[in-house]
C-alpha positions as a LaTeX table, in Angstrom:
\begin{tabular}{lrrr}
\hline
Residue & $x$ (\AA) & $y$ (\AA) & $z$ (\AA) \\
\hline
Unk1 & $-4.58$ & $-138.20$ & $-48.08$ \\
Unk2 & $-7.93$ & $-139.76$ & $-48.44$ \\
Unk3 & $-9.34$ & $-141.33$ & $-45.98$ \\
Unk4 & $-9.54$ & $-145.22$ & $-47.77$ \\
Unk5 & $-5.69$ & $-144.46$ & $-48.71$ \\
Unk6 & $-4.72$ & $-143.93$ & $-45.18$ \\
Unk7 & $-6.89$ & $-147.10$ & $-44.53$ \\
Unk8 & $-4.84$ & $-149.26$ & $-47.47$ \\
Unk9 & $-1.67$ & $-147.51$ & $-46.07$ \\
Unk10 & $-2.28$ & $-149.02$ & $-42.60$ \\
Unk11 & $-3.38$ & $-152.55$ & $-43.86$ \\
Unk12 & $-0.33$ & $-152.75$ & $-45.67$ \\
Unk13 & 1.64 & $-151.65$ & $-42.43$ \\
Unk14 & $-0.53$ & $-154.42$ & $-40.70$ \\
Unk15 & 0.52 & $-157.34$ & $-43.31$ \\
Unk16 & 4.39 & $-155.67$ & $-43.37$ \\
Unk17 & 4.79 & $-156.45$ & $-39.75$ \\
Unk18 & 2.97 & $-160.32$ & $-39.86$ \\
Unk19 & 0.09 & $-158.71$ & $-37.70$ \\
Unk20 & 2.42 & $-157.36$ & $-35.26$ \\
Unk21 & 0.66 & $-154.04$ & $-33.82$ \\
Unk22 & 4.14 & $-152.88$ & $-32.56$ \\
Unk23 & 5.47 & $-153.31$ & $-36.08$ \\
Unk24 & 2.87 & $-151.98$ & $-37.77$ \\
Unk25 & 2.57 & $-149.09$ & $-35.61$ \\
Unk26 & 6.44 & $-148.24$ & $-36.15$ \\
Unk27 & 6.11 & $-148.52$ & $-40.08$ \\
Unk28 & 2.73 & $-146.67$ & $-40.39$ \\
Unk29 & 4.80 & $-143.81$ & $-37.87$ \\
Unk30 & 7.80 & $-143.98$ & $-40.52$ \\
Unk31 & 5.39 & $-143.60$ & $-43.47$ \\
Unk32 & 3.60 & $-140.48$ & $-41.60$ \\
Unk33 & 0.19 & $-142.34$ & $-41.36$ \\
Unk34 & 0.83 & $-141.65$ & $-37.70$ \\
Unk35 & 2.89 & $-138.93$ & $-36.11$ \\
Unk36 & 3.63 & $-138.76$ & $-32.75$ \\
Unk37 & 3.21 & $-135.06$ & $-32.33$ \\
Unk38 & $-0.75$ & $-135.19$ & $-34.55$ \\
Unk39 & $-2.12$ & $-138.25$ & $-35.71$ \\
Unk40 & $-2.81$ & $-138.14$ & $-39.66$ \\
Unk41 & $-6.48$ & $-139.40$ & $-38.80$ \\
Unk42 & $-8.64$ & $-136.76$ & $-37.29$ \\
Unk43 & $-9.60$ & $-138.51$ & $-33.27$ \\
Unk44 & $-7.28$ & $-140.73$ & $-33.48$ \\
Unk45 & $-4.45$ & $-140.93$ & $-30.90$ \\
Unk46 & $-0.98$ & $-142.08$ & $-31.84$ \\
Unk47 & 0.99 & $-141.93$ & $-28.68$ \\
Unk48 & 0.74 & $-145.90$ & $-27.97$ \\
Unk49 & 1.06 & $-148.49$ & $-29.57$ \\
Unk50 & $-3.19$ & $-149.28$ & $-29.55$ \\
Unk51 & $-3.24$ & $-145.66$ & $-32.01$ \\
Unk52 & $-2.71$ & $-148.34$ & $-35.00$ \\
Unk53 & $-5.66$ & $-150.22$ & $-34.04$ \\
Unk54 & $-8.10$ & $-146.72$ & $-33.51$ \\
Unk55 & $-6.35$ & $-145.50$ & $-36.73$ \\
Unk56 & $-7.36$ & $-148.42$ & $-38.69$ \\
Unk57 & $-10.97$ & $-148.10$ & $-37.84$ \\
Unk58 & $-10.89$ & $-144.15$ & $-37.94$ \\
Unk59 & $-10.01$ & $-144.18$ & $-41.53$ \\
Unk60 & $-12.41$ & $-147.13$ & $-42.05$ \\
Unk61 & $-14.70$ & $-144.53$ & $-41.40$ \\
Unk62 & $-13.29$ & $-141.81$ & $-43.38$ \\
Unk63 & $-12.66$ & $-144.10$ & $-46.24$ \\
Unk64 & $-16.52$ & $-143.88$ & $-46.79$ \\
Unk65 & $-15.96$ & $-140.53$ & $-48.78$ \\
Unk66 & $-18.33$ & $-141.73$ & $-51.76$ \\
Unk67 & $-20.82$ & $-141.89$ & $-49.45$ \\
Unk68 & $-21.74$ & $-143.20$ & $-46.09$ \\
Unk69 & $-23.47$ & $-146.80$ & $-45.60$ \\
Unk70 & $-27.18$ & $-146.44$ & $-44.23$ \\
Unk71 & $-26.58$ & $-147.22$ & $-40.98$ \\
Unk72 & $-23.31$ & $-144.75$ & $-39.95$ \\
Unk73 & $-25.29$ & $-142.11$ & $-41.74$ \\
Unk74 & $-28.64$ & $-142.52$ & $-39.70$ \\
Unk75 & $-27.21$ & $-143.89$ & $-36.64$ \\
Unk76 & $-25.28$ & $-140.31$ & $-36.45$ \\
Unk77 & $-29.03$ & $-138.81$ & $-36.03$ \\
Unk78 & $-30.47$ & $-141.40$ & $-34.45$ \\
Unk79 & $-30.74$ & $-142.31$ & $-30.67$ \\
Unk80 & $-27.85$ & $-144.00$ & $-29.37$ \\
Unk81 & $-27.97$ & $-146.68$ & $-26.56$ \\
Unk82 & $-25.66$ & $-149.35$ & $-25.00$ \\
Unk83 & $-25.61$ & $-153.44$ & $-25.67$ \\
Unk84 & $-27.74$ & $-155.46$ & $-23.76$ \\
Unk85 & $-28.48$ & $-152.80$ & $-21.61$ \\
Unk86 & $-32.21$ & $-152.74$ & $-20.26$ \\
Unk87 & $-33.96$ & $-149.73$ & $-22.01$ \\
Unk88 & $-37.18$ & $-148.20$ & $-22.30$ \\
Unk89 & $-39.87$ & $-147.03$ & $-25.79$ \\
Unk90 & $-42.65$ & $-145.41$ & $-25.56$ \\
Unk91 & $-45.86$ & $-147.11$ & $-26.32$ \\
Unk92 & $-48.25$ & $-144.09$ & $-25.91$ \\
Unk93 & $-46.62$ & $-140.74$ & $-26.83$ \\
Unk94 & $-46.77$ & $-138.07$ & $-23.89$ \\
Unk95 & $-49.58$ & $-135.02$ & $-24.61$ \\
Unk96 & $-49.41$ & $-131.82$ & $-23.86$ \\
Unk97 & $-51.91$ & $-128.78$ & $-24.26$ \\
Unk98 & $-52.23$ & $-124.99$ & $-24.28$ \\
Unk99 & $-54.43$ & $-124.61$ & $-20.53$ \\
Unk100 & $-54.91$ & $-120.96$ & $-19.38$ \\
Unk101 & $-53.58$ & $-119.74$ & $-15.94$ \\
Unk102 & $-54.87$ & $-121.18$ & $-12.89$ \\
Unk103 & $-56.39$ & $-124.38$ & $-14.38$ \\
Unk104 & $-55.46$ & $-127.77$ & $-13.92$ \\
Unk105 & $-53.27$ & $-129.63$ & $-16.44$ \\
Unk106 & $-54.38$ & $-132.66$ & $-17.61$ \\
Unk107 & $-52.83$ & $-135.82$ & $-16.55$ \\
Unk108 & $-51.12$ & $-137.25$ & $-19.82$ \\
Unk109 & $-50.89$ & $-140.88$ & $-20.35$ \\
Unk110 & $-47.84$ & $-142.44$ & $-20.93$ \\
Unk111 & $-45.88$ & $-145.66$ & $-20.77$ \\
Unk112 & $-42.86$ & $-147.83$ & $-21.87$ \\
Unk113 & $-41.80$ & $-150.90$ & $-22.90$ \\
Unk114 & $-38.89$ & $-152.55$ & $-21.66$ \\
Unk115 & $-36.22$ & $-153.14$ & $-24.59$ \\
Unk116 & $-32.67$ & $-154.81$ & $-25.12$ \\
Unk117 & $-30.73$ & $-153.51$ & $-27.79$ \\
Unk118 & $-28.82$ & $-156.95$ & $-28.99$ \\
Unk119 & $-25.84$ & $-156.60$ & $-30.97$ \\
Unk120 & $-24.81$ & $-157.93$ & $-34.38$ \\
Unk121 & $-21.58$ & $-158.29$ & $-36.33$ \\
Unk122 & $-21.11$ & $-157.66$ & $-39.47$ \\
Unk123 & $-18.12$ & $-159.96$ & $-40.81$ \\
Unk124 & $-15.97$ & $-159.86$ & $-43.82$ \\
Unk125 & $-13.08$ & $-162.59$ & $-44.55$ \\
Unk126 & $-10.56$ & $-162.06$ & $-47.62$ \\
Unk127 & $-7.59$ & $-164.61$ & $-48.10$ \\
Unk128 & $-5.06$ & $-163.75$ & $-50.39$ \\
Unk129 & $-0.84$ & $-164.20$ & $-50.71$ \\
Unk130 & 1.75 & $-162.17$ & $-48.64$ \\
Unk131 & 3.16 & $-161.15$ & $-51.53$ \\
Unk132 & 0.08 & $-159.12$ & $-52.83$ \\
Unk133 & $-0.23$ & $-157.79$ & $-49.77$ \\
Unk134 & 2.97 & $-156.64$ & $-49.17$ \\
Unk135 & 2.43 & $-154.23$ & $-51.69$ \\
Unk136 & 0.85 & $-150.61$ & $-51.28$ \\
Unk137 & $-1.92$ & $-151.48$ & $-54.38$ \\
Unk138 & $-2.67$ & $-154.67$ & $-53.15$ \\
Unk139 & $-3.17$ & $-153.66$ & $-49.56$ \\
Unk140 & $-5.65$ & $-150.97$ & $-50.59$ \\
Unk141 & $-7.36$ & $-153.64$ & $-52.69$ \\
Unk142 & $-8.08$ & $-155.58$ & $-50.24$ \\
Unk143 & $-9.10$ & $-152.60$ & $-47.44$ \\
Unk144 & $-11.58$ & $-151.72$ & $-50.23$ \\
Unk145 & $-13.00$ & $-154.76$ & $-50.95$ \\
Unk146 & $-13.42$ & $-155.39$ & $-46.46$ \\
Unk147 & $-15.35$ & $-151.70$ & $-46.67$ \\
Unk148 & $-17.65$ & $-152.75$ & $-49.07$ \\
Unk149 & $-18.71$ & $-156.10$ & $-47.97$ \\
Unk150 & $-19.11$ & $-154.70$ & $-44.24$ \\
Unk151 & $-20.62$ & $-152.16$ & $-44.85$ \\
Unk152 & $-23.41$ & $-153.86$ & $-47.22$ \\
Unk153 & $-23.53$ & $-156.22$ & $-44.41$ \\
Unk154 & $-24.17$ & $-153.77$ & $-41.83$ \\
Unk155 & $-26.84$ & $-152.03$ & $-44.17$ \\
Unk156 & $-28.74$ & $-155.00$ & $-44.41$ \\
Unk157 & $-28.82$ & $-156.19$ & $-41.05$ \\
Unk158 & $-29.88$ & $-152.65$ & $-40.04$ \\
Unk159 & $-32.61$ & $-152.37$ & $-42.39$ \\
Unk160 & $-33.65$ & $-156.16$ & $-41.65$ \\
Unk161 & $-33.58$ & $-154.92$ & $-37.63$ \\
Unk162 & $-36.78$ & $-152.04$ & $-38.14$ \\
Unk163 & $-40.03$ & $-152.53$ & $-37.58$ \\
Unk164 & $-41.98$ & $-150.28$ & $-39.90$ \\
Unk165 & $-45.32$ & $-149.34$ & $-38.49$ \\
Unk166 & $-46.81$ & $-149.63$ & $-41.96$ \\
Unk167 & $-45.59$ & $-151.42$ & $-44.83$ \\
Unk168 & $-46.91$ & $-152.12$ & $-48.84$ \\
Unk169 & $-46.53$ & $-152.49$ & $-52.10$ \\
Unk170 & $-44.71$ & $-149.60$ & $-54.68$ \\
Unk171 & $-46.63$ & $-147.95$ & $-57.52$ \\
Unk172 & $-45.64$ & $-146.97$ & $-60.69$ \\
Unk173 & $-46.12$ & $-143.27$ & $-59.17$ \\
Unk174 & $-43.23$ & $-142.42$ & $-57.35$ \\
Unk175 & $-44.49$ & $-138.94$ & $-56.04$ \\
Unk176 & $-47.57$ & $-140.74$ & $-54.78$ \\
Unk177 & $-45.42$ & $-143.36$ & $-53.29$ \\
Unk178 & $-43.26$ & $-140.84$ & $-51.13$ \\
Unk179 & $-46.48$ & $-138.83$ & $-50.24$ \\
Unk180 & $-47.75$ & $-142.46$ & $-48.87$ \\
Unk181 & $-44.79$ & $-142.65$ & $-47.05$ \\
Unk182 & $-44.67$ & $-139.59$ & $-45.38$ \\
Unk183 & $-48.49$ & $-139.56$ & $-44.05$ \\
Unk184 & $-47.31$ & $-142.54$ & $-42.18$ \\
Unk185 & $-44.23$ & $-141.04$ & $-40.63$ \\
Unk186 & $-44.46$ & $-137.11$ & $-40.97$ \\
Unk187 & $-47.19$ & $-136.82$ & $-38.50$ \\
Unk188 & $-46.68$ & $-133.92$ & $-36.83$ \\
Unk189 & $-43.91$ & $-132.06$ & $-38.98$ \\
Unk190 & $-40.97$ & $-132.83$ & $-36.02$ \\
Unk191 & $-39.54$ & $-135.80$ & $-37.63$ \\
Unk192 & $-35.93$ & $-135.58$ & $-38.76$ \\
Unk193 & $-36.57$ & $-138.01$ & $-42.03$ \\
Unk194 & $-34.27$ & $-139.66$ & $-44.11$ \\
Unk195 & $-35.41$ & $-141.71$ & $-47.48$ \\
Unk196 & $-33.90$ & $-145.23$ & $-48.51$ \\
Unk197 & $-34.24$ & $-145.99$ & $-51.58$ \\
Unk198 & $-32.90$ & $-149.26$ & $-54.02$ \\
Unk199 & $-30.73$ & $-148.45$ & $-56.70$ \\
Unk200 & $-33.40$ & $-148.65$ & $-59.20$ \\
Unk201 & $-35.66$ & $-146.44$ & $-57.91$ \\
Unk202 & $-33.00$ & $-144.17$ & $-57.38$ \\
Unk203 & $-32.11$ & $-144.35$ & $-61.19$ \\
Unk204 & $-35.61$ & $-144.01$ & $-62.24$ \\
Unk205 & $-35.55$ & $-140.86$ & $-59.91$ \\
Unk206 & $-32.35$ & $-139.43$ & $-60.95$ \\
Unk207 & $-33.64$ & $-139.95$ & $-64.71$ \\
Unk208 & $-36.79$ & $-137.63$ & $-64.05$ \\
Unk209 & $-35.41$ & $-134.55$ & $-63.55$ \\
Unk210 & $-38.36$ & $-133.09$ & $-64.11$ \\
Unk211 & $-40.18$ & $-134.44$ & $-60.06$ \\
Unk212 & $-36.53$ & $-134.86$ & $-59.11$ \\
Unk213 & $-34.32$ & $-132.39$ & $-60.23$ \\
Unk214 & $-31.97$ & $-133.47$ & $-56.93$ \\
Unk215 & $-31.71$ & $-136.53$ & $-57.12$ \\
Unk216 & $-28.46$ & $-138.83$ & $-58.38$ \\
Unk217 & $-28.27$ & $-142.69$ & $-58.96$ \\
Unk218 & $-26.30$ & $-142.34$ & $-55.75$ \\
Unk219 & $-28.60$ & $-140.50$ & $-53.78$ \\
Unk220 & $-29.40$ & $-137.44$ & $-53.10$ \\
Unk221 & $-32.75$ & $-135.25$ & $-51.95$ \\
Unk222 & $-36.51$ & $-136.19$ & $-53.09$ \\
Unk223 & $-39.44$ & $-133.60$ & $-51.70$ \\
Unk224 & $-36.67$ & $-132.16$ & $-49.98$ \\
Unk225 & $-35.98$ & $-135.36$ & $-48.01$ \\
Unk226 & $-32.61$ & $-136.39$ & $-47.66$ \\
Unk227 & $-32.27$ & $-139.92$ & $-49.82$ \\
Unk228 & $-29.90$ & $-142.68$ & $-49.28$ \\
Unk229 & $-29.12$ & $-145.37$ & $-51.55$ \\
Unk230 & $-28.71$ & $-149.41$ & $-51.02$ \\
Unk231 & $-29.33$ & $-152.43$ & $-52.93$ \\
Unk232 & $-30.42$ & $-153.49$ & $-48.70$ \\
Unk233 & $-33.62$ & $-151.36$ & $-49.38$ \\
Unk234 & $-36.53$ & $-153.68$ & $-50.90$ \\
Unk235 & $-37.60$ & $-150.28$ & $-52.60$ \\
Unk236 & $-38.47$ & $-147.10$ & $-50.85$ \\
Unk237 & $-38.08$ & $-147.04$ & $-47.24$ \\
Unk238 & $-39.14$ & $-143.77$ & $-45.09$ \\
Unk239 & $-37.31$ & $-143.28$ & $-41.39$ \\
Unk240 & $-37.52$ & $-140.93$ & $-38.70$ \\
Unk241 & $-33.73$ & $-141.10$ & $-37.16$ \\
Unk242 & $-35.22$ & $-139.88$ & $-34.14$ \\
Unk243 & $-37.56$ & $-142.52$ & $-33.49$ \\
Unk244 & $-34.66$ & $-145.17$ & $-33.68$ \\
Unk245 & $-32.19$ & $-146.46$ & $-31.42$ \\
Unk246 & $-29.19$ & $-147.59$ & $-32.67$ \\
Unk247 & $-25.42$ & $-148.81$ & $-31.24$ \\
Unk248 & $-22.26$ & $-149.48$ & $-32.61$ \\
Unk249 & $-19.29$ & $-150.33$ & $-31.55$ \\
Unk250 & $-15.81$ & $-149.33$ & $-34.22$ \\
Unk251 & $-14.49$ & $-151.43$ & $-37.02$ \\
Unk252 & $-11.67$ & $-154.09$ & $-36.33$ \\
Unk253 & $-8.70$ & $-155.76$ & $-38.44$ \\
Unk254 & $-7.11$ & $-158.84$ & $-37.31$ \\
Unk255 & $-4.32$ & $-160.36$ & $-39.73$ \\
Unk256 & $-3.31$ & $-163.83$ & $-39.76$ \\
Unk257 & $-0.26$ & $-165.87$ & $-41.54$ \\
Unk258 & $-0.76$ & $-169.31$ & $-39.55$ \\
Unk259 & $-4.75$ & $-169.94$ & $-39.90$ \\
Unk260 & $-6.19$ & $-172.36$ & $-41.40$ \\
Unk261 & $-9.34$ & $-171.80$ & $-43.51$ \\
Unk262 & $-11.74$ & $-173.91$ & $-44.69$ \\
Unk263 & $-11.99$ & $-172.50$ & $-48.44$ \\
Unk264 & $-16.10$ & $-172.67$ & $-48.06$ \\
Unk265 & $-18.09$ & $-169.26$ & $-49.20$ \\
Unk266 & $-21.34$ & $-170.91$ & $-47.95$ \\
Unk267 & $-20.39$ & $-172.76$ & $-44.56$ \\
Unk268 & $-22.97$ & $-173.87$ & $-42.10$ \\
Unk269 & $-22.19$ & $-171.08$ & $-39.88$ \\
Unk270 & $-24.98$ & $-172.78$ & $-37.30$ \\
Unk271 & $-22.29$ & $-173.08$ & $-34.16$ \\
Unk272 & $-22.22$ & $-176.99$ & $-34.43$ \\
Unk273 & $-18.56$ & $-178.30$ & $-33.99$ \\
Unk274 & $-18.50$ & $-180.18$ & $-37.07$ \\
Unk275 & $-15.32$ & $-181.81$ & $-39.39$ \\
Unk276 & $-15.11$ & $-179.61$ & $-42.35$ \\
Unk277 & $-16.71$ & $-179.92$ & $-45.71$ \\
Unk278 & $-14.40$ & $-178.16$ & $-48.21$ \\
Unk279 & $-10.65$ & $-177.92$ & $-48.72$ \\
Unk280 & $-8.74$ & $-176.71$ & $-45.77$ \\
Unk281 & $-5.48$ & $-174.39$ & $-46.54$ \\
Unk282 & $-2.92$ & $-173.76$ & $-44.00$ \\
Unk283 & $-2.09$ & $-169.89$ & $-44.66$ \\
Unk284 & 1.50 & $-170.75$ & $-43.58$ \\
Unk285 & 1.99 & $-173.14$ & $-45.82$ \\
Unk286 & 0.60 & $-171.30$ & $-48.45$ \\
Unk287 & 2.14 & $-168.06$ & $-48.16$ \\
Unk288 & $-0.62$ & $-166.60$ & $-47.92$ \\
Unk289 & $-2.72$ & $-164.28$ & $-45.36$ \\
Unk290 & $-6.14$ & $-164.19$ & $-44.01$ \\
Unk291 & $-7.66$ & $-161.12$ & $-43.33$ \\
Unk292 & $-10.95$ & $-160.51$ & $-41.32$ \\
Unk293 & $-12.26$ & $-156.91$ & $-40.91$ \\
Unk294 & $-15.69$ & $-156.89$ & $-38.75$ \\
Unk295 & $-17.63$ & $-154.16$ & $-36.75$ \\
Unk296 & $-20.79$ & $-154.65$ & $-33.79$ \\
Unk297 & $-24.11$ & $-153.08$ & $-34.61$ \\
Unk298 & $-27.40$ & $-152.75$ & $-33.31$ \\
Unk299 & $-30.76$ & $-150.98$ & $-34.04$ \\
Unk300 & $-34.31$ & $-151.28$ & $-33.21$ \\
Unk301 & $-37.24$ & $-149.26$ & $-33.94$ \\
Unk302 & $-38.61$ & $-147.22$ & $-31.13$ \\
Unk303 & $-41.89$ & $-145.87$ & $-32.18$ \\
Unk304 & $-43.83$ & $-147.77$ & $-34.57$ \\
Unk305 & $-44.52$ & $-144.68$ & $-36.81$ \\
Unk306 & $-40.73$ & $-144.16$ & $-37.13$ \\
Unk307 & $-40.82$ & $-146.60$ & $-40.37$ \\
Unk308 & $-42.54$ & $-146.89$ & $-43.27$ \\
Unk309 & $-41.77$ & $-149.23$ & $-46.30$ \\
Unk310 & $-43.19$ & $-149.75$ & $-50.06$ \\
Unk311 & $-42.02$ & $-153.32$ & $-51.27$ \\
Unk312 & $-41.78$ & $-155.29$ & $-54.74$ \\
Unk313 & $-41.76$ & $-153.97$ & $-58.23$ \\
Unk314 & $-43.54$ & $-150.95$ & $-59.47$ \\
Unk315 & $-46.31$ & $-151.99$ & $-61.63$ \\
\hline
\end{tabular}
């Protein structure tokens, strides 16, 4: 079973058993989402009843199957570091040099920068009735729709988090554009590169087969660079995974019957404990459900030649 099945399975499991993760773990068990013996999602243990929870956000993950979003798929090549943990970048790359034997080595100068890798969530909220979610269609609906919008989220609080070390306008010469690109990153041929682009240049690419004979409207390789796709990218974006450090922590589900929710898709969100401004529903009363599916990211760019971005509209 695909992996966003198994994830549509286990939401409707979730809003089955009212949020319960006892219930939810029993019914996704009796469905054989779980299995005592192997769980049905790869890593995920099902011998408690917190291997619902883990199997949720496994096949969040394995639900991307069209395609990862731009962070999971750099952030597994990237360096990885904990929350609001002290660390250290490099402001002055270390130098070395052939010397011949017996000769002193030259003293290399190097030093660091103190950084904090701050975390962000990425949240998604979808209300809708019990009774659409009590079925398996509905269920999956909704796990679909939670995928998309966090992810997209993520992506562009990712991409919003670098710090490109050079930065300007596209051309109406693509090939020239990612040559630009990589004489700011490629400098010394180590860099493990991956190419962001915005889903129209990636359908202007994919409709020249003739530069890019690789290349899809969803992505694929350009110069033999591997390319990503995102309507986050402002155009063409160039990244060395191993000059960035990145953190995440999994994807949650909570599921609620008795919330109330202020039907606003623009609130204030500023922290200030105000009355609310649009029309409050009472998800009991309503027979309905709210669910929220969120995940905890965090990126920053550790070497300022590890991005480089071309903005606007090709001329």
């Amino acid at each position: 079973m695909k992996g966003k099945n198994i994830l549509g399975g286990l939401v409707h499991c979730f809003a089955s058993a009212q949020g319960s993760l006892e219930g939810a773990y029993d019914a996704a068990r009796r469905r054989g989402l779980l299995d005592i013996r192997a769980a049905a999602v790869a890593g995920t243990s099902a011998v408690d009843v917190g291997g619902i929870g883990r199997a949720i956000e496994s096949a969040f993950f394995a639900s991307l199957d069209r395609g990862p979003g731009i962070f999971d798929a750099i952030a597994a090549r990237s360096r990885r570091a904990a929350f609001n943990c002290r660390t250290f970048i490099p402001t002055a790359p270390a130098v070395a040099e052939i010397t011949a034997e017996g000769t002193a080595v030259r003293l290399s100068r190097f030093s660091l920068t103190p950084a904090t890798l701050t975390p962000t969530k990425a949240v998604g909220l979808i209300v809708a009735t019990e009774e659409s979610l009590a079925t398996p269609e509905g269920s999956a609906a909704a796990a679909e729709e939670l995928r998309q919008a966090v992810t997209l989220a993520t992506d562009i609080g990712f991409l919003d988090a670098l710090t490109p070390g050079f930065s300007d306008s596209l051309t109406s010469d693509t090939l020239a554009d990612i040559r630009t690109l990589c004489d700011a990153v490629s400098l010394t041929g180590l860099a493990d590169l991956v190419m962001v682009a915005s889903p129209e240049i990636a359908n202007a690419m994919a409709t020249n087969p003739v530069d890019f004979p690789d290349m899809r409207p969803t992505g694929g390789t350009a110069a033999g660079i591997d390319v990503l796709v995102s309507s986050a990218c402002p155009g063409l974006m160039l990244i060395d995974c191993g000059a960035i450090l990145t953190g995440s922590q999994g994807f949650e589900l909570r599921y609620s019957t008795s919330a109330s929710i202020e039907m606003d898709d623009s609130p204030a969100m500023d922290g200030t404990p105000t009355g609310p401004s649009g029309a409050m529903v009472s998800c009991f009363q309503a027979d309905a459900a709210a669910i929220i599916g969120h995940r905890t990211f965090a990126a920053l760019t550790a070497r300022a030649s590890g991005v480089a971005v071309l903005a606007g509209s090709s001329s």
